[in-house]
Each structure stands twice: as C-alpha cells, then as structure tokens.
VOGU-3710 file (C-alpha; in Angstrom, 3 decimals, decimal comma):
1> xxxxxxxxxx> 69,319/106,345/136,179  69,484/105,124/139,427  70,285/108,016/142,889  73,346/107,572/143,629  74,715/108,382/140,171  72,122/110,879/140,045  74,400/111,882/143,362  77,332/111,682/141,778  76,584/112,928/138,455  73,718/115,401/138,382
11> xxxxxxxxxx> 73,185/115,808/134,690  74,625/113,741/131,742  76,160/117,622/130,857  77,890/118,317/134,168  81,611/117,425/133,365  84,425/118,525/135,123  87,119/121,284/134,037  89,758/118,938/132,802  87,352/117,589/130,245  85,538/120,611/129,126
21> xxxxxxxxxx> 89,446/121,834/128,660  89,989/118,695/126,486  86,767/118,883/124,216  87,920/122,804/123,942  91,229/121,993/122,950  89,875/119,834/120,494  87,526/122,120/118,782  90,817/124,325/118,120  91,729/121,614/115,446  91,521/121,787/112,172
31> xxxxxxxxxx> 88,569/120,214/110,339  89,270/116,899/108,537  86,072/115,799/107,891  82,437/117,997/106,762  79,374/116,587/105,966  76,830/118,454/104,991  73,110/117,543/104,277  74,110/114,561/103,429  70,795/112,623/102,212  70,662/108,820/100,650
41> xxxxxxxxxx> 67,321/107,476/99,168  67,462/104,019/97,591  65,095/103,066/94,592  63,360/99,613/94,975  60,342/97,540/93,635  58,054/99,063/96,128  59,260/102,573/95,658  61,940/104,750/97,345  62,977/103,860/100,427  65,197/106,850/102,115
51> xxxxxxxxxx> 68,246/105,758/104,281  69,840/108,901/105,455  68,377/112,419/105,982  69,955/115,797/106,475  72,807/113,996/108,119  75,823/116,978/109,534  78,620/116,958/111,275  81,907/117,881/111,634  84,987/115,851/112,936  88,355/117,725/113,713
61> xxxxxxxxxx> 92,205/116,248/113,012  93,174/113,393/115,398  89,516/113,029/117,136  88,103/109,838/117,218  84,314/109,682/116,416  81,816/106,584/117,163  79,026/106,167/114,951  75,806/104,511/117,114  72,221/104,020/116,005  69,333/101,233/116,114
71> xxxxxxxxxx> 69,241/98,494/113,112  68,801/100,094/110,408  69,634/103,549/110,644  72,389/103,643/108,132  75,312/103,831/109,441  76,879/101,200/107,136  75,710/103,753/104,158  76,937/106,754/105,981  80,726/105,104/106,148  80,346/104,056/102,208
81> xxxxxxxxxx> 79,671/107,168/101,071  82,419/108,846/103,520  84,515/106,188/101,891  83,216/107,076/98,689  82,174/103,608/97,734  78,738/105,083/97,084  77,019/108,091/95,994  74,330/109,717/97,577  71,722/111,317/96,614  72,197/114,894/97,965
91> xxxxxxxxxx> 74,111/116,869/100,677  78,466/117,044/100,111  81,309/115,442/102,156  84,565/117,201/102,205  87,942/116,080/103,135  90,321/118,441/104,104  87,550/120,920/102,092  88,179/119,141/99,304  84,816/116,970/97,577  84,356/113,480/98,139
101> xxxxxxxxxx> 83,544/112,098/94,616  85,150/108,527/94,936  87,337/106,600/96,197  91,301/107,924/97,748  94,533/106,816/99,614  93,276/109,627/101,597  90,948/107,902/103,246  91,697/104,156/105,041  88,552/101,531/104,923  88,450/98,611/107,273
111> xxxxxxxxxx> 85,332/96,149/106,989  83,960/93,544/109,316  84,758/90,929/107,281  88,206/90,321/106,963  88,949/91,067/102,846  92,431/89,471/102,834  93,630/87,857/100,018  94,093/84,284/101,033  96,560/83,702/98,165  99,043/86,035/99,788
121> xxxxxxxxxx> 101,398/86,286/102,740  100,575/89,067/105,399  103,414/90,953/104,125  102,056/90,584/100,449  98,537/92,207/101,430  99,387/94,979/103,052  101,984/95,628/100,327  98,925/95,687/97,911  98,026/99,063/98,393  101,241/100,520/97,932
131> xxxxxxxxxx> 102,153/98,289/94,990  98,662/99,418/93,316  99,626/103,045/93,724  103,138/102,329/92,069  105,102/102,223/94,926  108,048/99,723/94,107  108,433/96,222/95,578  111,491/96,986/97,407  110,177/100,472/99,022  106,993/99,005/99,364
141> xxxxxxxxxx> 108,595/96,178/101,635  110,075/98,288/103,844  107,244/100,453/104,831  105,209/97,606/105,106  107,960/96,487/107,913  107,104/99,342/109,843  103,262/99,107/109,796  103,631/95,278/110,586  105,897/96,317/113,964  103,169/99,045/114,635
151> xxxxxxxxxx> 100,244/96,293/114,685  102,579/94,378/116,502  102,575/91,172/113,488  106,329/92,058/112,518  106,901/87,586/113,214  104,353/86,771/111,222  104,827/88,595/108,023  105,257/85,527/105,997  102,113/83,274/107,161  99,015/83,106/105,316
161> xxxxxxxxxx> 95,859/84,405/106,159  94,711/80,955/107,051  97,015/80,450/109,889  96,262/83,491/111,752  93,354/84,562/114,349  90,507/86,858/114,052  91,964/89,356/115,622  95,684/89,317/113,997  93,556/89,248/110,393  92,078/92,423/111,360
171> xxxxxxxxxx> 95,018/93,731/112,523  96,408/92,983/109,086  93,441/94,958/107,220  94,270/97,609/109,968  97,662/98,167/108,651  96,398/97,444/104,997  94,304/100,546/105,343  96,860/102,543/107,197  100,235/101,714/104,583  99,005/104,519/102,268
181> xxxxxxxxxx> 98,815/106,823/105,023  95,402/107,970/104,686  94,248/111,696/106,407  91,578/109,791/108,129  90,566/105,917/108,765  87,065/104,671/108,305  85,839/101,185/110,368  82,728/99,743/109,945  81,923/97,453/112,908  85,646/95,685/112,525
191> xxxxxxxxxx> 85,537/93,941/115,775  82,023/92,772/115,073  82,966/89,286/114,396  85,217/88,753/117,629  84,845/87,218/120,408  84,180/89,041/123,790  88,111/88,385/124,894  89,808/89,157/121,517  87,870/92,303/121,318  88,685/94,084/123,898
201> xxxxxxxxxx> 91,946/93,370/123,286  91,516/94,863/119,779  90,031/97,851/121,288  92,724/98,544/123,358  95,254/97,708/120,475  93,217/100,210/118,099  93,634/103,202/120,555  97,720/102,511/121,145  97,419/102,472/117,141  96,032/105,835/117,550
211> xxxxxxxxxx> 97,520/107,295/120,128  100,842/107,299/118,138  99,924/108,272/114,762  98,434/110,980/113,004  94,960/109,307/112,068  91,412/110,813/112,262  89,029/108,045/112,934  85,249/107,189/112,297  83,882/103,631/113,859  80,773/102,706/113,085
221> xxxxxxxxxx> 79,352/100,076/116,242  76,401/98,995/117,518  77,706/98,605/121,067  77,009/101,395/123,286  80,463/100,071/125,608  82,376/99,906/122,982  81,682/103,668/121,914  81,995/104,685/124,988  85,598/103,298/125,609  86,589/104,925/122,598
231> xxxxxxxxxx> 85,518/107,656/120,993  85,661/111,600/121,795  82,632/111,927/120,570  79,274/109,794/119,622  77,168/110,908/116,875  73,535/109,378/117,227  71,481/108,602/114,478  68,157/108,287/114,590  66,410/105,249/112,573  64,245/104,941/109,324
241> xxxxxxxxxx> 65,696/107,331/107,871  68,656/107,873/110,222  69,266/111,795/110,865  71,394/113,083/113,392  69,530/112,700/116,670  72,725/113,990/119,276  76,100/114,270/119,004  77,499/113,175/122,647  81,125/114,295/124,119  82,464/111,505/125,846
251> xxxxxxxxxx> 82,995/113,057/129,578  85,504/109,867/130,245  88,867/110,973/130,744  91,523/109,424/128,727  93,458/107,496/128,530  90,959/104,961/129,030  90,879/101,623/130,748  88,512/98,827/131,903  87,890/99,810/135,042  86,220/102,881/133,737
261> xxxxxxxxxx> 83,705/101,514/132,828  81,997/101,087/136,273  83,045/104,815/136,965  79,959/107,435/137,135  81,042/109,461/134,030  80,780/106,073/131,785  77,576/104,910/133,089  75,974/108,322/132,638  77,173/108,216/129,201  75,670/104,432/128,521
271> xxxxxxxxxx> 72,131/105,852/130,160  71,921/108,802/127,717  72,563/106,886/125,012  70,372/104,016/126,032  67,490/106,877/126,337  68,496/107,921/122,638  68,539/104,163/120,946  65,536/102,555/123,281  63,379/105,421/124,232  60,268/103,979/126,593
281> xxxxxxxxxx> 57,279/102,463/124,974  53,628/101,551/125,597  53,830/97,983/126,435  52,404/95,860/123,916  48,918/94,244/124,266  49,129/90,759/125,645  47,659/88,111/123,646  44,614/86,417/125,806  45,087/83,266/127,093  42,471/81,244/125,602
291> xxxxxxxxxx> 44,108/82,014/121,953  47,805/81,094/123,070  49,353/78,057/120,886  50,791/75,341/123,537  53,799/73,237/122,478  54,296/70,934/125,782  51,845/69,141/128,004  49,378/71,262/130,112  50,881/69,179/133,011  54,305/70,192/132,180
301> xxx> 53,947/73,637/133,370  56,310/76,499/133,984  55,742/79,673/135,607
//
C-alpha cells in the first residue's frame, strides 16, 4: 500500500461514522441466509478430493454479499448447494431458518451462461417459471410485464433470444429468476462472459434492480473491482479446500459510482483483498541459462 493512502487511510479497519452506522444498521436485520459448517468432499478415481471446509456465515435481509476466492476455491459449489442444486457432505444451510434440502421459488439462480430457451420469445421464458408453478397464462403475462419494465426489456418482449445482446440475455435470466419472487437471488459470475463496456453497465443495472426491490443477494466473482463496487460485504475463501479466510465490510459509501473507485476507501479495500487472494511468495528458482530451449535466432535477440 503505497504512503499517501497509508495517509489517508491508516488501517484497512478505520472507517468513518456514517459507515460503521450503515454496517450497524444492517446487522439489525433479520437473517435470510445461515450456513453453518458447511463441508463438500467429492469422490474421484484418485480418492476424495475436499472442496469446501467448515464454511459459515451469515447474510441479513436486503444485504448484498460478494463471494471472492483464487481458482479453485469453490465458490461455484458453495452457490449450488445454497441453490440446492447439490448436496453436501456435512454442515446445514437455512433459509429464513428453514433447511435447504433442494431446490425452491424461494431462492432465484442466475448462471454465467445464458440458459434461455432459444425456442421462445423473451416474454415466453421468463413466463416459464411461473407457468411451471401453475400460475395461469394470462396472470402469468402480466407479471411478467412488470419484471420486463423493471429490467428495462418491456420493447423487446417478443424477440428471440437470438436477436438480443449479452447483456439484455442476462437481463432476461435476471428477471427469469426474479418472476417467482424469490427471498433471496443467487449469481454465479453472470457478467463473466461480457465485455468490459456491457459490464459495467450490467453492474450498475443490477444494483438499480436492487435498490428497488426486496431481494437478498449472493454474487459469486472473481474480480476484486467488481466486488468492491457492489457488495456490503466480501466473504473470502481460502483455496484447496476453500474455508472462510475473512469476511470484509465494504467501507465505500453507497450509492456507488465509477469514480469511486480511485477514492482511498476502494483502493484500501482492493489491497486487503489482494493480500488475502495473492499473499507474497518466495520467488521461484530461475532456470540456468545454459539449459534454456531457444525458439528464434541467437542474433535475433531481445532484452
């Protein structure tokens, strides 16, 4: 961390009164989300191999919680079994202190791939949920109208999936998962697949989305700005298996734009978690010269 944010900023913990008031506030929520112990240890060929360990944490109503960790940590498997896509093998999740056990319309799953049905219209998929759940056509039409204006794709309610962007099909699965009004809405790296441009633009859309509705959300990222910008809070998972290694409070005061992220507050943030996901190693042994393999002429040299 370079001095003059060291200036600025003393100590990653040193956060003004307005936002220890906020993370207070928040605290004085009720709690949507407890996982407890949560453990996940897959059987292969070459034995057990164990993804998640002793993983905790609890998320409160209408917080917003980033999921960050190095390659492999599993924060994919985490979200799944949140989702209830997939069991684990020990520890409990409760929802509203009720048992995860499977799948629910109380909970909202968005993917990074898109998962749109290509045979039907935008209107037509994020009917599907409701339709499924014996909602009727006509009912189901209209509330779909009302999560189409929310994701702002009210004039394009009759085109295919083929005709729209990358961003506009994942603000179709966005409303998809949101129709059924869930209690909380899981993401697993959705704006993964976008462009630089149309993701911040998604970003920004997801937190109007949020902003005015009553949604609990987990978003699993790998990208430490992207986490930042968003969430409340970042829970840090350690890798191989991934246990909870911190669980940050976001000292950036909302609501949040783009040129916070050159303010003090974010870049303290970034460092810390930097130092959590790429702690300093012992630099690896060069290989001598004599044994390198050349693939140009000797005369062709670069330095």
């Amino acid at each position: 961390m370079n001095q003059d944010l060291d200036n600025t900023l003393p100590s990653y913990l040193d956060q003004s009164d307005a936002v220890r008031a906020r993370f207070d506030k928040l605290k004085q929520r009720d709690v949507i989300l407890e996982v407890q112990g949560l453990h996940k240890v897959y059987q292969g060929a070459k034995g057990q191999t164990a993804a998640l360990k002793d993983v905790s944490f609890k998320t409160h109503r209408r917080e917003f919680v980033c999921v960050i960790g190095p390659s492999g940590c599993g924060k994919s498997t985490l979200i799944r079994i949140l989702a209830g896509l997939e069991k684990s093998s020990g520890g409990q999740v409760f929802l509203d202190g009720k048992p995860v056990t499977g799948p629910g319309r109380d909970r909202g799953m968005v993917f990074q791939g898109y998962t749109l049905f290509p045979w039907l219209t935008v209107k037509r998929n994020v009917m599907f949920g409701l339709e499924m759940n014996n909602v009727s056509r006509g009912e189901a039409a209209r509330e779909v109208d009302m999560w189409l204006e929310l994701v702002g794709l009210e004039k394009f309610a009759h085109a295919y999936p083929h005709e729209l962007s990358g961003g506009m099909k994942q603000r179709v699965a966005i409303a998809r998962a949101l129709v059924n009004q869930p209690r909380i809405l899981l993401m697993d790296e959705p704006f993964g697949a976008l462009d630089a441009q149309t993701r911040a633009r998604m970003q920004s859309h997801l937190l109007d989305i949020w902003r005015n509705i009553d949604i609990t959300i987990v978003f699993i990222t790998h990208d430490l700005d992207e986490a930042i910008y968003l969430a409340d809070r970042i829970l840090v998972l350690k890798a191989h298996p991934g246990e909870v290694q911190e669980l940050i409070e976001v000292p950036v005061p909302r609501p949040r734009s783009a040129e916070q992220f050159n303010s003090p507050e974010f870049l303290a943030t970034k460092a810390r978690l930097e130092a959590l996901i790429h702690p300093p190693q012992a630099e690896p042994e060069t290989t001598p010269q004599g044994h390198m393999i050349r693939f140009v002429n000797v005369k062709d040299n670069v330095e």
